[in-house]
N, C-alpha and C positions, 0 to 999 in steps of 0.2 A: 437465436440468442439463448435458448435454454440449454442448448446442446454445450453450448460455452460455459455456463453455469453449473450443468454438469461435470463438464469439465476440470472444473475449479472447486468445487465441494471438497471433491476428496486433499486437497490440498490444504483449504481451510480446518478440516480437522485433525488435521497432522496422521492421515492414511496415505500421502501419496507426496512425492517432493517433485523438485526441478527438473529430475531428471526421466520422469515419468509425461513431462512434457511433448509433446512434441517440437521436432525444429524446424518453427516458420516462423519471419519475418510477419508475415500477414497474421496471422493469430496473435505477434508479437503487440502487432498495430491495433489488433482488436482486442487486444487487453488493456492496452494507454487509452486509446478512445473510450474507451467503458469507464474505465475506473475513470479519465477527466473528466465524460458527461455526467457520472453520477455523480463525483464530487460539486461539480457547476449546480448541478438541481439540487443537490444539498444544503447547499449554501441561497439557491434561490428560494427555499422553502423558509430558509430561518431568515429573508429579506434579502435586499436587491444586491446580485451581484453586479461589481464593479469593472470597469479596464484593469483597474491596478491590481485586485483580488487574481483576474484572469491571468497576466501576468507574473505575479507570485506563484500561479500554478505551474505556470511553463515552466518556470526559474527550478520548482522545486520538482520536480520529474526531470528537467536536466541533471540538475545535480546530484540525484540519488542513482542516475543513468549511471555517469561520471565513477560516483563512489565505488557503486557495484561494481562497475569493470576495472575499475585501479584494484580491487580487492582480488578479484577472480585472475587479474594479472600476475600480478603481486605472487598468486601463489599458482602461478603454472597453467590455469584454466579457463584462459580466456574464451575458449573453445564451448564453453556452457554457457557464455551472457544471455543469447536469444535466449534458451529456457527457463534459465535462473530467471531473467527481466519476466517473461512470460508469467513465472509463476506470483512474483513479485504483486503485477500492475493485475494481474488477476483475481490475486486475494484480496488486493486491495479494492477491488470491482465489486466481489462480494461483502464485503465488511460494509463498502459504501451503501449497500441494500439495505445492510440490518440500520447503519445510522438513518436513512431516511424512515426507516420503522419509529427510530429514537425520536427523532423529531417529528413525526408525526403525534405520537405520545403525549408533546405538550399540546394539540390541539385536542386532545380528549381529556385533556385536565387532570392528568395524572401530575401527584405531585412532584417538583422539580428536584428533590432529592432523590427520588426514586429515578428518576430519567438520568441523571448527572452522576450518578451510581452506577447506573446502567455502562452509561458515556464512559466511563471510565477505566470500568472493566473492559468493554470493544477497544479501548487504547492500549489494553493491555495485552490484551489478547492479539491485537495485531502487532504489537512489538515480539510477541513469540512465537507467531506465524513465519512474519520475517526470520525470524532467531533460526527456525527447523529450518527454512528454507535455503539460507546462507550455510549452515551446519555442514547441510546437503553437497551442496553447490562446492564450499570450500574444503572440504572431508575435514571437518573440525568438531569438535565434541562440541554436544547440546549446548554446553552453559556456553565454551567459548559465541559462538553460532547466536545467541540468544546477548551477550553483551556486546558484540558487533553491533546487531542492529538497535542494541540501543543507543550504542555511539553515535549510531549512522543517523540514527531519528534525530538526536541531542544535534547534530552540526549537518544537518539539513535544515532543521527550525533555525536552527541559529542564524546558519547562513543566508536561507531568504529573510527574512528580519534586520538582518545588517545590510545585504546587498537594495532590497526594494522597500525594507521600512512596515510599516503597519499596513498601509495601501486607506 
């Protein structure tokens, strides 16, 4: 698992993109299963998760599946999903780390300003993780690359929320 982590580092700081990836399918899987179980223990830390909660997770890694590849289609490269997803479900495995940090934080009685500060910047930061990574992926300049994925965040939420509801 650390070697995976390593892996992914260089990506979280925008040293290393998509294509720096390797192409496997199984790596692919072991970046979805990471980033679901750490989202699941996240969520079990801040109280119980649900069927439905579960659910909405599936929902919303289909759909951002979906997104990605209409995008990478769309402009001729469908031929990069595996890495692009790779790098994607991978950062998102890492950032999952630093929020389980976050929430751990309110159990050391840090104040929740400071925590939801914190929270807020990791959302931001991984809306621009995604942004280099798409940038990458789609040979599209930073900002476009960076307002992608915050479309793609903006009608990902949306759409789990209209398709499953609050849960």
């Amino acid at each position: 698992m650390i070697s995976f982590f390593r892996l992914m580092l260089p990506i979280v700081v925008f040293q290393r993109g998509p294509q720096d990836m390797p192409y496997s399918a199984t790596l692919l899987a072991l970046a979805m299963v990471t980033a679901a179980l750490l989202n699941v223990l996240t969520g079990y830390l801040q109280g119980a998760v649900t069927v439905a909660q579960l659910g909405q997770l599936a929902l919303s890694f289909g759909l951002f599946t979906t997104m990605v590849a209409a995008l990478l289609a769309a402009r001729g490269h469908l031929s990069r999903l595996i890495q692009t997803l790779t790098a994607l479900f991978g950062a998102s495995a890492v950032l999952y780390l630093v929020l389980i940090f976050l929430v751990a934080l309110t159990a050391m009685q840090v104040p929740m300003t400071v925590v939801r500060t914190l929270a807020y910047s990791l959302l931001i930061w991984s809306v621009a993780i995604d942004g280099f990574i798409l940038s990458s992926a789609l040979n599209a300049g930073r900002l476009i690359g960076f307002l992608i994925a915050l479309l793609l965040f903006y009608l990902q939420s949306s759409l789990v929320l209209l398709i499953a509801g609050t849960g």
